[in-house]
C-alpha positions in Angstrom: 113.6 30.6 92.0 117.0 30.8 93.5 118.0 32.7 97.3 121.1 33.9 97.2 122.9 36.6 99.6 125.2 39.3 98.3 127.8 42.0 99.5 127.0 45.4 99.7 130.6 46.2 98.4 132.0 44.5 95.6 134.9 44.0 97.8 132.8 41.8 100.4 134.4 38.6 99.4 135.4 37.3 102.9 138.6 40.0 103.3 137.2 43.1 103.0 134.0 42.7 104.8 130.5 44.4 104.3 127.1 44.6 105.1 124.7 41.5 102.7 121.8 41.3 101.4 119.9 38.6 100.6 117.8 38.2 97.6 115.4 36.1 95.4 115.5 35.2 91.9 113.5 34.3 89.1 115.8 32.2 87.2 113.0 32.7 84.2 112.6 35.8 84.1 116.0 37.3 85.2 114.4 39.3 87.7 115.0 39.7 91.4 113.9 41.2 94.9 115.5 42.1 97.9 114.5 39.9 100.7 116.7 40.5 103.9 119.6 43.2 105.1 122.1 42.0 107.3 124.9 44.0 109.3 127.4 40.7 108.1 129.0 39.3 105.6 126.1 36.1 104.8 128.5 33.5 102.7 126.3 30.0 103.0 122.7 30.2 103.4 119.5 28.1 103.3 115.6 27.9 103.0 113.8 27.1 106.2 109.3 26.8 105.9 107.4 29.8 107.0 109.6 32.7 105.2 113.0 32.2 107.3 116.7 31.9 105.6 119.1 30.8 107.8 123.3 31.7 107.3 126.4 32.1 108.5 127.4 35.9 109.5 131.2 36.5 109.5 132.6 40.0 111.3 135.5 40.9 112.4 138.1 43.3 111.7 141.5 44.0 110.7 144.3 45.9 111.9 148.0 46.8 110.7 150.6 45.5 113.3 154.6 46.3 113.0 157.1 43.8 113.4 161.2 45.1 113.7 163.1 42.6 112.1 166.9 44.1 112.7 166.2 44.6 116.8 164.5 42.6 119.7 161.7 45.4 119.9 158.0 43.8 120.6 155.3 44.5 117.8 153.5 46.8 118.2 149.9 48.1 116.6 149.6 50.6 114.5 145.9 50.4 113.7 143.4 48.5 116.1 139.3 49.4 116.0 136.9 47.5 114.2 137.4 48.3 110.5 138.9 46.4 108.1 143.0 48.2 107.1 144.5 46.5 104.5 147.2 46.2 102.0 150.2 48.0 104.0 152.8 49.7 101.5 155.7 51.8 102.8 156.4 55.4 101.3 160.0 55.6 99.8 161.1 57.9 102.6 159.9 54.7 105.0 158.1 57.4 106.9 154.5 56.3 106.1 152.3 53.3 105.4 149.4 53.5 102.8 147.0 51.2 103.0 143.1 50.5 102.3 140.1 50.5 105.2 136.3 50.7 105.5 136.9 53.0 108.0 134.5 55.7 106.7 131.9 53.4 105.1 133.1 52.0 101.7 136.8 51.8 101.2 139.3 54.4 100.8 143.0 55.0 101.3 144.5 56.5 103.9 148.1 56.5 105.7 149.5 56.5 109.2 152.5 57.8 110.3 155.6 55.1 111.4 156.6 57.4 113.8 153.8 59.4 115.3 150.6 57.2 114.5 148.9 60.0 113.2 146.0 58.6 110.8 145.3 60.4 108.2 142.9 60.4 104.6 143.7 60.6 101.2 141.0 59.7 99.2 137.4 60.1 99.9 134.9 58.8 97.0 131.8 56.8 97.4 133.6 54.3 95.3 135.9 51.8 96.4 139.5 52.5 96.2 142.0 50.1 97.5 145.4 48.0 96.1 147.7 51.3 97.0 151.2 51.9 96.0 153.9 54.3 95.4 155.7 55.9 92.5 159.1 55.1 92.8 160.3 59.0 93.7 157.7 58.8 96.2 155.8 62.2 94.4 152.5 59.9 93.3 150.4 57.4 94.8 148.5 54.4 92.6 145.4 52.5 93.1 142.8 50.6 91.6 139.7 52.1 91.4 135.9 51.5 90.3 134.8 55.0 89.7 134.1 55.0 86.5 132.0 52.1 87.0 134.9 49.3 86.2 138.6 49.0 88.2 140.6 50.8 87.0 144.0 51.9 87.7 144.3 55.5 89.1 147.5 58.1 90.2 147.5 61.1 92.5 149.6 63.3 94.0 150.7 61.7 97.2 148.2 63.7 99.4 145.5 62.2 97.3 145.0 65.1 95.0 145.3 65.8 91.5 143.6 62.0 90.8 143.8 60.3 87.1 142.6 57.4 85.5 145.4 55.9 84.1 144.1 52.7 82.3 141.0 51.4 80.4 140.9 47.9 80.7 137.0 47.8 81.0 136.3 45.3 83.5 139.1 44.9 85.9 142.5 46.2 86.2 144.1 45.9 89.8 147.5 46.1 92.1 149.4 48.7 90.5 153.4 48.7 90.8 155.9 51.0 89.2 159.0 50.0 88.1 162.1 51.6 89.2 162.5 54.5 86.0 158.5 55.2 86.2 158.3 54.1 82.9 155.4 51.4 83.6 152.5 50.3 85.7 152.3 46.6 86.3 148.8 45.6 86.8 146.9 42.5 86.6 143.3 41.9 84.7 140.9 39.7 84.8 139.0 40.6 81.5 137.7 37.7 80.0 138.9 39.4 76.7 142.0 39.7 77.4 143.1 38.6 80.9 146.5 38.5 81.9 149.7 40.4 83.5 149.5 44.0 81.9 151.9 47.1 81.8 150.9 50.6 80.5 153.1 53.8 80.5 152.0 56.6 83.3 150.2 58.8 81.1 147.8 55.6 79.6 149.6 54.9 76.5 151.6 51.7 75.3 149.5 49.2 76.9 150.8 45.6 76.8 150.1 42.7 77.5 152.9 41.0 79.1 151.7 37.2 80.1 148.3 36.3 78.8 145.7 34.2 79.4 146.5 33.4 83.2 145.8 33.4 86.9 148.7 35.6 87.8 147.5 38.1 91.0 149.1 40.7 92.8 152.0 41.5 91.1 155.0 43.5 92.9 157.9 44.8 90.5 161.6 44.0 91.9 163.7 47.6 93.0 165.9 47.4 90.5 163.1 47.0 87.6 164.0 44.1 86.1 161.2 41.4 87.8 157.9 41.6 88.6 157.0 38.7 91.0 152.9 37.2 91.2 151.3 34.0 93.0 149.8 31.7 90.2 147.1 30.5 92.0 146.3 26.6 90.6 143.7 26.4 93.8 143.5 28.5 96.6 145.9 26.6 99.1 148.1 25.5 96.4 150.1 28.5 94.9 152.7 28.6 92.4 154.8 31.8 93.2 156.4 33.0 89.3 159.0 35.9 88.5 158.7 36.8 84.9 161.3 40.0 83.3 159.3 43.2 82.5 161.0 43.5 79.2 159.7 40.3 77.5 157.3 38.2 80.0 159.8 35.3 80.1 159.9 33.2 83.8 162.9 33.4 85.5 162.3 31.9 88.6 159.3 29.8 90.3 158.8 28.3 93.8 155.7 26.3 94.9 153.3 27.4 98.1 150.8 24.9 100.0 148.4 25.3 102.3 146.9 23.0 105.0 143.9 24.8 106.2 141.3 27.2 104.5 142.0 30.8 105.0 140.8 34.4 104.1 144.3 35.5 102.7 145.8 34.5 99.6 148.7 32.5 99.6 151.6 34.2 97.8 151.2 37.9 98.6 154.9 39.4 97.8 157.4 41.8 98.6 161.0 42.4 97.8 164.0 43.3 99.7 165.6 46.5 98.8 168.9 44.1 97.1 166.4 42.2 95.1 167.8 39.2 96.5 165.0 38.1 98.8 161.4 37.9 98.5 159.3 37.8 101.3 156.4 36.4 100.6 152.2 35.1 102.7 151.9 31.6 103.7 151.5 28.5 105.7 153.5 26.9 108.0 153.3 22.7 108.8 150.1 23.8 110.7 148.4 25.8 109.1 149.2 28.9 110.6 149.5 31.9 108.3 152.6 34.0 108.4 155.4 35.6 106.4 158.3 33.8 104.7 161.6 34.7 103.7 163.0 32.7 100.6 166.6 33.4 97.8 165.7 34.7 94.7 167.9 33.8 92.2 166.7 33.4 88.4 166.5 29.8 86.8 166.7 28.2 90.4 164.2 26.8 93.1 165.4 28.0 96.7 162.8 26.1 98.3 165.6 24.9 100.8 166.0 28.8 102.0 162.9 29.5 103.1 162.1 30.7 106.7 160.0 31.6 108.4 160.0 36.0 109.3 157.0 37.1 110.8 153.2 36.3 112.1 152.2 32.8 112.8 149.5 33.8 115.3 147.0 31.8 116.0 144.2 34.1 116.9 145.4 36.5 113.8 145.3 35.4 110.0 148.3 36.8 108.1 146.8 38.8 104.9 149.0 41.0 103.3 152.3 43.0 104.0 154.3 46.0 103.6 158.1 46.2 103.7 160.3 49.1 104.7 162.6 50.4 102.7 165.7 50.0 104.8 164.0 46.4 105.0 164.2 46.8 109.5 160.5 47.2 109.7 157.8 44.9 108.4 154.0 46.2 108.8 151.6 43.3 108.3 147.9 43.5 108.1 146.3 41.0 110.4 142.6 39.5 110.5 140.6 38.6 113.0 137.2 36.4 112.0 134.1 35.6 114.2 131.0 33.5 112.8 127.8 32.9 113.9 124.7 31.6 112.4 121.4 33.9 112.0 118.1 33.5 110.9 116.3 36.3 109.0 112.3 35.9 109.8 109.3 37.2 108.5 109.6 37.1 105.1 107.0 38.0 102.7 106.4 35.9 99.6 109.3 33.3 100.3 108.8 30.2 98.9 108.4 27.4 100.4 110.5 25.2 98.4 112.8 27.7 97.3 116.6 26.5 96.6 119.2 27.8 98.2 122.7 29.1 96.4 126.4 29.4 98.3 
């Protein structure tokens, strides 16, 4: 019989937090019980005698902050409670940022206004939608969905309405991006099957596999169409950042990424400059210290030697993902703040005694 404690949401996996529960298995039988409900995210547990588990709870939350890079204005917040917002992306127009919180209970999109701060919804399903983007023209909004019971990737009208399932992967098909003539999605999958770098037409058809068989994440298509750029993680503090063409799959460009010190973003995390000459990308500095770089692009060369570092680098806030502006003056990064403590659930009926414990 194995313990083990799990997220509520199938996004709990130490970025988008969520309640856990903690169960027991029969590792005979395949059968299992509830044992325990925590208000926390439980990520390393153990057995202790007379029916107690003891773990680590992490909380926290996460909150969009705005950094103007062409003008000596301070940052400022855009979002700051206690949910988890996520996964900035500018609207075309540069007059709104999408992005993905826990705000009403499970995760959902929702945007909030560059200029005003006005927060408001745009999706509201009791599954989990998150990985937003934009259409090019700026008329749709994409997504990555589970509603049908596997992620997916969706498109609405960009008020949310008017919502269809646009691929049908199966398993796992996440972080849409458009190229610049709408003619295909970008997405990544992790179907054992057939895992890989994918692009699909808008209306579903025409799915391709474009690089096969590997870790490529969180891809993000160049303006002018040409590039889609994704971390290859080899381990998760050691990243190697590849652009491959959207016509054939073919690399034209790599740089390598390490970290120092364990973190709850992923290394890598990209966006372009509107002249496709930069990408700005998550990382690490000589520290530690998540932040946002600045590096060339230029195909069939490594500009290590240009990066620099642009934005974050805050010790009491973990850099995880980013949104650029358009007119490239304005970068919106979603920032992280962790606490941990260590709880004991008590009074457990039917725990055994020499139960094993799983991370």
């Amino acid at each position: 019989e194995v313990v083990y404690a799990q997220a509520e949401s199938v996004t709990g996996n130490g970025v988008a937090l969520s309640p856990s529960k903690g169960f027991l298995q029969d590792l005979r039988t395949g059968t299992s019980r509830p044992l325990f409900w925590a208000p926390v995210s439980a990520t390393t547990l153990d057995v202790l005698p007379g029916g107690r588990v003891v773990f680590d709870g992490m909380s926290g939350r996460q909150a969009l902050r705005e950094y103007h890079l062409k003008s000596k204005e301070p940052p400022r917040w855009l979002t700051r409670n206690t949910s988890n917002d996520r996964q900035p992306v500018f609207s075309p127009d540069g007059d709104w940022v999408v992005f993905s919180s826990n705000r009403s209970g499970n995760l959902d999109l929702w945007e909030v206004s560059s200029r005003s701060g006005i927060v408001k919804s745009l999706t509201d399903d009791a599954a989990e939608d998150w990985d937003p983007g934009f259409t090019p023209d700026g008329k749709h909004i994409l997504w990555s969905s589970n509603r049908t019971g596997a992620f997916e990737i969706w498109m609405a009208n960009t008020d949310g309405s008017g919502s269809r399932q646009v691929s049908h992967d199966g398993v796992d098909a996440e972080n849409p991006t458009m190229t610049r003539d709408g003619a295909w999605i970008l997405y990544m999958s992790t179907n054992t099957k057939q895992p890989g770098l994918w692009k699909v037409h808008p209306d579903g058809s025409g799915a391709t596999l474009l690089v096969g068989g590997t870790t490529m994440i969180l891809p993000e298509v160049s303006p002018d169409g040409q590039f889609v750029v994704c971390p290859d993680q080899e381990a998760p503090l050691r990243v190697n950042l590849r652009v491959v063409r959207v016509e054939d799959g073919k690399e034209a460009f790599h740089t390598a990424l390490t970290g120092s010190r364990k973190t709850v973003a992923t290394l890598g995390r990209s966006r372009w400059t509107a002249d496709n000459r930069h990408l700005i990308f998550t990382g690490q500095d000589e520290k530690g210290i998540d932040g946002v770089f600045i590096q060339d692009f230029e195909p069939g060369r490594d500009t290590r030697t240009t990066r620099k570092p642009l934005a974050g680098f805050d010790t009491d806030w973990v850099t995880e993902s980013l949104g650029l502006s358009p007119d490239g003056s304005k970068l919106v990064i979603s920032e992280s703040e962790r606490m941990f403590s260590l709880m004991v659930a008590e009074g457990i009926m039917g725990l055994p005694p020499k139960a094993k414990s799983a991370k």
